[in-house]
Every structure is written in C-alpha cells, then in structure tokens.
C-alpha positions in Angstrom: 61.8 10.7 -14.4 63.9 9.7 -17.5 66.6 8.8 -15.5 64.9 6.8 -13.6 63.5 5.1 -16.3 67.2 5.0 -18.1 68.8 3.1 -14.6 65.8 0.6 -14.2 64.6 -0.4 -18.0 65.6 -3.6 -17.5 64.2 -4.5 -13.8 60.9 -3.0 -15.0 60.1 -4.5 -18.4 61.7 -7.6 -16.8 58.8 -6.7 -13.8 56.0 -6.3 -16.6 56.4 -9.9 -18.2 56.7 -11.1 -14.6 53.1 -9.4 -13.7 51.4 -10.4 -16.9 52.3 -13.7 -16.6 50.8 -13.5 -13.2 48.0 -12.2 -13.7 47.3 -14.3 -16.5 48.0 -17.3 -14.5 45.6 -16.8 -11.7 42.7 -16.4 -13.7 43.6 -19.2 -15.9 43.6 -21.9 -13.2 40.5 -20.2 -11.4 38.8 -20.9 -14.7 40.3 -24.5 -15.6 39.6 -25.8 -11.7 35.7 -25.1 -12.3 35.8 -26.6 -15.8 37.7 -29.6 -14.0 34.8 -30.1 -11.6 36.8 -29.2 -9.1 35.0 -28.8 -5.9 34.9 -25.1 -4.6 36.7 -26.1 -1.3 39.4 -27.8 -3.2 39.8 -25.2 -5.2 39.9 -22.8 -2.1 42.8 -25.0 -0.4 44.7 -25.1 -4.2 44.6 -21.3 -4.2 45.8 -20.7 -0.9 48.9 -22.8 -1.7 50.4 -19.3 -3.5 49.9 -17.6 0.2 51.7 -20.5 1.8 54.6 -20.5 -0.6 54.3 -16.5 0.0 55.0 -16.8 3.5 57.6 -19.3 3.1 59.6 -17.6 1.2 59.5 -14.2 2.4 60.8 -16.2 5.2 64.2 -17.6 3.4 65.0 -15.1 0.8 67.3 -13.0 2.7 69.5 -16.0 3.2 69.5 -16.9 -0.2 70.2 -13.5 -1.9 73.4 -12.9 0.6 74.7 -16.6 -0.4 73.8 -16.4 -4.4 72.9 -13.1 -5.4 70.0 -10.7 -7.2 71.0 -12.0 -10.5 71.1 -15.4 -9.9 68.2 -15.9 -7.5 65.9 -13.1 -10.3 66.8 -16.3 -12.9 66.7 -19.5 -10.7 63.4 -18.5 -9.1 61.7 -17.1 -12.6 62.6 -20.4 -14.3 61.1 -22.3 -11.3 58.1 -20.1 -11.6 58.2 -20.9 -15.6 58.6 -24.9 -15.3 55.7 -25.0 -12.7 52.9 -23.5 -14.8 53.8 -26.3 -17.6 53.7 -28.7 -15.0 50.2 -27.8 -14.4 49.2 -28.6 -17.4 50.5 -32.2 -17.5 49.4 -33.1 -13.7 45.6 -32.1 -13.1 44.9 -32.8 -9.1 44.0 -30.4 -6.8 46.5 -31.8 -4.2 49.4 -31.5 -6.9 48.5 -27.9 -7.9 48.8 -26.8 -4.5 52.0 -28.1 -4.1 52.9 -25.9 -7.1 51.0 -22.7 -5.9 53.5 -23.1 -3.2 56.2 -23.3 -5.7 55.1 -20.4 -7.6 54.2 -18.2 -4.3 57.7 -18.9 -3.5 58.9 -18.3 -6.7 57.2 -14.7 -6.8 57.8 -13.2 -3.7 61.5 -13.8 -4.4 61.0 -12.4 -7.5 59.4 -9.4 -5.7 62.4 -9.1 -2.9 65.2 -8.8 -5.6 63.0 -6.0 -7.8 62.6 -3.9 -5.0 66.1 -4.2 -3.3 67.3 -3.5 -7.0 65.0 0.0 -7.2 66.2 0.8 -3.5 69.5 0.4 -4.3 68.8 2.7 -7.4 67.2 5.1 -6.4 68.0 8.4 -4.6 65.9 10.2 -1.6 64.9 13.0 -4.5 63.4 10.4 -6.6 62.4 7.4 -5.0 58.2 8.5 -4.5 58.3 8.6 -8.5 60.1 4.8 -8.6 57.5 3.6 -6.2 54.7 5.0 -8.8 56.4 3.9 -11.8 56.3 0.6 -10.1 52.9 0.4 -9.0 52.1 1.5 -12.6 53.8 -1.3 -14.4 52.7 -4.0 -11.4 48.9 -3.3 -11.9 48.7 -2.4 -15.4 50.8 -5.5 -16.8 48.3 -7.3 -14.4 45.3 -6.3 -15.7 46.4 -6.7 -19.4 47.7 -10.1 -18.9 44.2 -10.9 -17.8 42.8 -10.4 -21.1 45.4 -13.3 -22.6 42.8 -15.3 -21.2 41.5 -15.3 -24.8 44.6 -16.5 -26.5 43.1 -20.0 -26.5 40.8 -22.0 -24.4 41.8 -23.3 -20.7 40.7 -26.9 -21.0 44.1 -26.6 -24.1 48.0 -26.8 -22.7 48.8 -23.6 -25.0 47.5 -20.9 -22.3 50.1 -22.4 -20.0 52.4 -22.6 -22.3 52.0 -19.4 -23.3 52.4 -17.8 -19.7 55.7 -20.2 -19.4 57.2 -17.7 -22.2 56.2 -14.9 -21.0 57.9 -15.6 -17.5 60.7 -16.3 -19.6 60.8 -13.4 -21.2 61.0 -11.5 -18.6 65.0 -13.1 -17.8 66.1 -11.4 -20.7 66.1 -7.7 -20.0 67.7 -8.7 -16.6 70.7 -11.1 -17.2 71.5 -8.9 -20.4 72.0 -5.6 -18.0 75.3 -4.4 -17.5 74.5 -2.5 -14.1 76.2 -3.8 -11.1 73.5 -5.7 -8.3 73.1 -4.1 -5.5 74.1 -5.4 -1.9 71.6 -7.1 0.1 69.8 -5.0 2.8 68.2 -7.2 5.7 65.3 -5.4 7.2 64.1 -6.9 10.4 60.4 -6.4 11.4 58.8 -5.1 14.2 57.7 -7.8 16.8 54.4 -8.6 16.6 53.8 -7.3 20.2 55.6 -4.2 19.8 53.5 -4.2 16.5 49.8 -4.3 18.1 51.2 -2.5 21.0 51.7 0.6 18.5 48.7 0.0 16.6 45.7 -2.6 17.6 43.6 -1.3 14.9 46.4 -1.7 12.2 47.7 -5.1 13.2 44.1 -6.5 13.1 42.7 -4.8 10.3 46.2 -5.5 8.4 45.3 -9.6 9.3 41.5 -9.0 8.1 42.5 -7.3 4.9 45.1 -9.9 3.9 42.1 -12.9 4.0 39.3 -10.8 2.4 42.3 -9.6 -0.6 43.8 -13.2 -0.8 40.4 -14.7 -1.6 39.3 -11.4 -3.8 42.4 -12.1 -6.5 42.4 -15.9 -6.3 38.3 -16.4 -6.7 37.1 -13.9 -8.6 37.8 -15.8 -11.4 36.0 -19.0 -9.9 33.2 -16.8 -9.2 32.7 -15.4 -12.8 33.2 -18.8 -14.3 30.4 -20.4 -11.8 27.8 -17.7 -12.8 28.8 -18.9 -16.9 30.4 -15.6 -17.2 31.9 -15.6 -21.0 36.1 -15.9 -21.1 35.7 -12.2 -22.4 33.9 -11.2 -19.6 36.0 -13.0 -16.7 38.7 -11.4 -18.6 37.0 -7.3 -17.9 36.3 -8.4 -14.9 39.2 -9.5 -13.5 40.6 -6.1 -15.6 38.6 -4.0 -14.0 39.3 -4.8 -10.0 42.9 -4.2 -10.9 43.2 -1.5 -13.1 40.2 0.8 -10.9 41.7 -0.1 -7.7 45.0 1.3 -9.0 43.3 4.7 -10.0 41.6 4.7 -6.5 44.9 5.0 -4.5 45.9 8.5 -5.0 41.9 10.3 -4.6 41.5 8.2 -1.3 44.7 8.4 -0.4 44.5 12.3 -0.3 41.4 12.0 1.7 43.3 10.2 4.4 45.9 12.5 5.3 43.3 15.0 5.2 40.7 13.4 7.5 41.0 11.3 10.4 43.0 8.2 9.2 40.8 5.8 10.9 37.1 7.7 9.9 38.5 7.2 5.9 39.6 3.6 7.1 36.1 3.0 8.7 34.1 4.4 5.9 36.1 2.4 3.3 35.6 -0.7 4.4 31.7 0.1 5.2 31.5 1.3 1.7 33.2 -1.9 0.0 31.2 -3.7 2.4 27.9 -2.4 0.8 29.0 -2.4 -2.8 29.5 -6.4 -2.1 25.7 -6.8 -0.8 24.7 -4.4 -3.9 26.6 -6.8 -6.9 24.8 -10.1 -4.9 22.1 -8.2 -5.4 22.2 -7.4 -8.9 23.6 -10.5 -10.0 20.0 -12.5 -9.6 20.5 -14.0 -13.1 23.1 -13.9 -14.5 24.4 -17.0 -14.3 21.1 -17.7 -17.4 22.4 -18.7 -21.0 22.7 -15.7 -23.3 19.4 -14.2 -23.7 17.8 -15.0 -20.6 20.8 -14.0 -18.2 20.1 -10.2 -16.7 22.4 -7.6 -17.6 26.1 -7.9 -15.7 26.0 -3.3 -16.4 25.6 -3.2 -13.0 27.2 -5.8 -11.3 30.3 -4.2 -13.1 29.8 -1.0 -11.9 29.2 -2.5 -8.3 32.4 -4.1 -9.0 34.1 -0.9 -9.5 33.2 0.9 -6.9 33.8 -2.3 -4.5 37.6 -1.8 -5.7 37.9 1.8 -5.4 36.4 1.6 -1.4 39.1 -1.7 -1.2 42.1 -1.7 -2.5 43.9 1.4 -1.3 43.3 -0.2 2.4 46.5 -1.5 2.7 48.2 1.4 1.6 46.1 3.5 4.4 46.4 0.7 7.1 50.2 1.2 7.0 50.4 5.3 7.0 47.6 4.9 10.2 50.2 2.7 11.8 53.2 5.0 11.1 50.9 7.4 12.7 51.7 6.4 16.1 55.5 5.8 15.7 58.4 7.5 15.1 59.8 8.0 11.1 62.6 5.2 11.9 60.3 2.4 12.9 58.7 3.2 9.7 60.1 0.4 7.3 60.3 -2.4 10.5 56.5 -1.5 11.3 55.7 -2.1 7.1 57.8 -5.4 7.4 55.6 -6.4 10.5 52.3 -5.5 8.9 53.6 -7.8 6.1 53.9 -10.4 8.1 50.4 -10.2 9.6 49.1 -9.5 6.2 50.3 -13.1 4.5 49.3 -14.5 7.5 45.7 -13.6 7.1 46.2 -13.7 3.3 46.9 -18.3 3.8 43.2 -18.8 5.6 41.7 -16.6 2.7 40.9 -18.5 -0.3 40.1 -21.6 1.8 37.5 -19.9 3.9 35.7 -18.1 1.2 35.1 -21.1 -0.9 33.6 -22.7 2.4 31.3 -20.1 2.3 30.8 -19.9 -1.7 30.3 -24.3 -1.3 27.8 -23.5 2.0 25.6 -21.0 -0.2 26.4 -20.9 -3.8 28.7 -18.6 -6.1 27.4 -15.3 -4.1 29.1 -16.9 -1.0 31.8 -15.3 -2.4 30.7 -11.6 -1.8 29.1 -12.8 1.3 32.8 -13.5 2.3 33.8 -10.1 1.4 30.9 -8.2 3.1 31.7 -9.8 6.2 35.2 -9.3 6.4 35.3 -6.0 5.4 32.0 -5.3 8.2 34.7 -7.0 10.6 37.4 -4.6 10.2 35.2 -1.1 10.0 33.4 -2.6 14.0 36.6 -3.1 14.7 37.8 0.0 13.8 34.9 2.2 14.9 36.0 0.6 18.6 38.8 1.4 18.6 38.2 5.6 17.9 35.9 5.2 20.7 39.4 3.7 23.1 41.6 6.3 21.5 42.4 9.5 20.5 43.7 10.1 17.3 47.4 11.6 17.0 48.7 14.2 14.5 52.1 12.6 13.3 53.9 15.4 10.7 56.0 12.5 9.4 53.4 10.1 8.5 51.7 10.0 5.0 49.7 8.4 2.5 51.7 6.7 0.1 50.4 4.4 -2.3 52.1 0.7 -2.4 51.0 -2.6 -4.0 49.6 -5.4 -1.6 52.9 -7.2 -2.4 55.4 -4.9 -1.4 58.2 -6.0 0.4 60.2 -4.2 2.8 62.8 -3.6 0.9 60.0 -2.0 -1.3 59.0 -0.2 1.4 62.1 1.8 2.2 60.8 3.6 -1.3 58.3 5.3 0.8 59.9 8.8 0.6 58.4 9.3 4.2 60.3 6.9 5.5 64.0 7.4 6.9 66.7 8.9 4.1 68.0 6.2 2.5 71.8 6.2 1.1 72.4 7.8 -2.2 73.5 5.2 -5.0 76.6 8.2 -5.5 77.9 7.6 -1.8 77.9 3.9 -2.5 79.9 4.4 -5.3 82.6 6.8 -3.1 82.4 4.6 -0.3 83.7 1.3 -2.2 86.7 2.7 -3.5 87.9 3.3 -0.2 87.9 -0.2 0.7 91.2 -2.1 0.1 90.8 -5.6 -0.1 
C-alpha cells in the first residue's frame, strides 16, 4: 500500500482537487439555475450537456493522448475545465451553459482517461485491486466533501465559481511537478454493441437504464433540494450523503453478488431503490414549508440512504454479471462496451427527468427514479425466466466508480494480467533507436 501510495501521490491528490471541484460544481449550478428561474426542462437540457461532452470525448481522447501526451492533455483539459466554470459566472443562459457542460464533460472524461492509464501503467498485477480502492476512495470522498463548499459563499455571488476555478487549478500542480516518466498510451477497443447484447441482454439494457436514472440522480438532486427550499446546508448533506453511502454500499453488496445469483441481487436492488424512491416522495409531504411549519427531512434522509446503498453499486454488479457469460480476455472490451451504452443512456437522463419533475412537481424527480429502476428489475426478472444462470470462476465483484474508463478498467484484478511496470522498464532498453 505505501508504495502504491509513494508512485501515485501526485496523480491522486491531483485526482482529489479534480473531484472536489466537481462535485462542488454540480451542485452549485443545480442550485444557481433554480434561483435564476430557470425552467426545470431548461435546466434538464443544461445538465445533460456534461453527458454529451462525456460521450464526445471518450470518443477523441485516444487520438489526442498518442499525438500530445498524458501531461500535456492532464494540463490543457484541466485549464479548459478551470476557464469554463468562470465563464459561467459571467454568461447566465441556459443555452450558453450547455455549451459549457459540454466543455467541461469533455474536459473531465479526459481528465479521467489520463488518471487511469497513469495508475495502469503503475501498477503491478499484485497490487492493482488496492489502486482501484484507493481510487474509488479519493473519487467519492473528495466528491462528497467538495459538496459542502457549497457554503463558502452564496450561489447568486461569482466567488463559488471562482473558488472551484482554483481548486481545478490546484490540482495541475502535483502533476506537472512529478518527475515520473508518463506512461504510453494503451488503446482499448470495445466490444460491438451486437456482440455486447449477444453476450448479455440483461447487462447491455440494464447498463443503458442505469446510465439515465444515475445521470439525472447526480445532476438533479440538487435542483430537487433547492425546489422543496431545502437550506444550502442541507442540499449540501444531502448531496453528501448519496455519495459518500453509496461508496460504503459497494463492498457489503458486492459480496452478496458473487455469493447469490448475480441477477436475483441485481433484481432485488433495483426493486429495493425503487421502493426507497416511493417512501422519500412519501415522506417529503411538507417539506418544502418555511422553517417551522416544514415536516421533518429525518426521514427523507434516511430514505435517501438506503435509496443509495440499493443504487449505486449497480453498475459495478451489471459489469461482473456480464463478465459472467464471457471469457476473462473479453473482460476489459466488454467494460469499454457497457461504457458506451452507459453515457448513452446517461445524455437522455437529466432531460427526461426534469420533464417529469415540470409534468408533476419537484417529486417528479423520484417518480423518474422509481420508474427506471422498476424498468430494469421487469426487465431483469424476464430475463432469469429465458436463461439459466452460468457459474463463471473468473468473474467477480469488483467495485468501480460510474466513471471509469477502460483503461480504468484493466485495474480489475479479475481481468487479464496486465504487464508489470518492471518489464516495461527491461523491455525499453533493448530498443535501439
């Protein structure tokens, strides 16, 4: 572990200003749109803009870091994401801040491809499950704690945005001040989308599901809170506490899944965060009352909670019940492929939930979340009814972040050995130029 730690400092504190920032950022604009009178659709189609950008980029990057570099594209695409908050500040339109929420969704999942090619390269097949949870440690808990800078000042001021400029910043520091050498560029190509559903219906769909219900989850919970006159404190636990317990829940449900049928844990999941939505629309009655009159939110955290836990480990489960029914080597294309599917459904997200949030008021949002999530556990109960469930010795539950990309996912020590950074080494010094 402390060597770990000792080879990657740098990529990970320059990972934890990066997620701060982030998390800070989507909370603050959820926030600002409502107190901008922003309609709940425009605010929808702003917020998917990231999940365009996403999808863009994931598209591109490859190209760019053979031609330029980690190091270089790590700084260019930080300082884009770093000018375009600012810019948000200064140019208040919905239209306009969706053209930068493509910007920034570029901007980060370039970010993302170069932190997890850099860990790849750095890591060894003894110790690469501990990189991946060091990681996922400092992705979520830098989240949730830059959600509480929401207090730093108020978001009709510029000095929130200025502030998460800095920060993103920061984080180019710890990274262009590393003496380590980059790593070269792995291209990882997915698994058709054919070959993909052909392997696994159930985890191509579900994978598409789970991408819209999580896209609108992150992007309007804030919206949410602030349309039921949550207090900036309280929008600030909130958003806290979706991150921070659906990072515990990975590793309890996880075990459960590699003990039970895959699909049953998948199924029962997805019921469970299906119900725990319907429980916090029902406990949220009034809430949305000035101080004193409002109900207590007690519960409508707890329902939060336990909504996260059933949640967010999904993705992690969807892929290890897809690797069930291939071999070890498709491992890492079949991840790239579920990717794919997942920004797909992860674009229409934020759009269609604010439909239904502007169709039926703030608790449109858990409505939106109820329904998807029912979606995905009919859809998977058909689909033990069509087929059997395999036993594949190779495939595991491994916790990952929604984000990963598949150069992340070669971390997965189930997947195929990956080449240790010591045979790089040897190998280069035979090369004569």
């Amino acid at each position: 572990m402390n060597k770990v730690l000792k080879n990657s400092w740098a990529l990970f504190l320059g990972m934890g200003c990066i997620m701060m920032a982030y998390g800070f950022q989507g909370s603050l604009l959820g926030v600002r749109a409502v107190q901008e009178e922003f309609s709940l659709t425009a605010t929808g189609f702003m917020m998917s803009g990231y999940f365009v950008g996403y999808f863009i980029g994931a598209a591109t990057i490859p190209n760019i870091i053979s031609r330029v570099g980690h190091i270089r594209v790590f700084a260019a695409f930080a300082s884009l994401a770093s000018l375009v908050i600012l810019i948000h500040s200064i140019l208040i339109n919905p239209f306009i801040w969706f053209l930068l929420r493509v910007l920034t969704g570029i901007s980060m999942v370039c970010i993302y491809t170069v932190a997890e090619s850099w860990l790849n390269d750095r890591s060894t097949n003894k110790n690469r499950g501990s990189v991946l949870s060091i990681y996922m440690v400092i992705l979520y808990g830098s989240m949730g704690t830059g959600m509480f800078l929401l207090n730093f000042s108020s978001p009709v001021n510029f000095q929130p945005f200025i502030l998460v400029s800095v920060i993103t910043s920061a984080a180019l520091i710890p990274i262009l001040l590393t003496k380590k050498k980059p790593p070269t560029f792995k291209r990882i190509k997915a698994m058709t989308l054919k070959d993909l559903y052909e392997a696994s219906p159930f985890g191509m769909v579900s994978s598409f599901f789970y991408g819209t219900i999580q896209a609108a989850l992150f992007t309007l919970l804030a919206v949410y809170a602030t349309s039921m006159n949550f207090t900036i404190l309280e929008i600030s636990i909130v958003t806290f506490l979706l991150a921070i317990s659906g990072a515990i829940s990975q590793f309890p449900v996880g075990k459960l899944s590699d003990k039970y049928d895959r699909r049953l844990v998948i199924v029962i999941s997805t019921f469970g965060a299906s119900a725990f939505a319907l429980f916090a629309i029902l406990v949220s009655r009034q809430m949305y009352l000035p101080e004193g009159l409002a109900t207590s939110k007690t519960w409508f955290y707890v329902f939060l909670i336990l909504f996260s836990f059933c949640s967010l480990p999904m993705f992690s489960q969807i892929l290890a019940h897809t690797n069930d029914y291939i071999p070890k080597e498709k491992f890492v294309a079949a991840g790239a492929g579920l990717q794919f599917v997942f920004g797909l459904g992860a674009i229409s997200g934020p759009f269609l939930c604010s439909i239904f949030m502007d169709l039926v008021g703030s608790n449109g949002f858990f409505i939106f979340l109820f329904f998807f999530h029912a979606v995905i556990g009919v859809f998977g109960i058909y689909r033990m009814r069509v087929r059997k469930t395999v036993e594949n010795p190779d495939s595991q539950f491994v916790a990952m972040p929604q984000t990963i990309t598949p150069a992340g996912i070669e971390l997965n020590p189930t997947t195929e050995p990956i080449a240790e950074p010591e045979k790089k080494l040897e190998g280069n010094k035979d090369i004569k130029i």
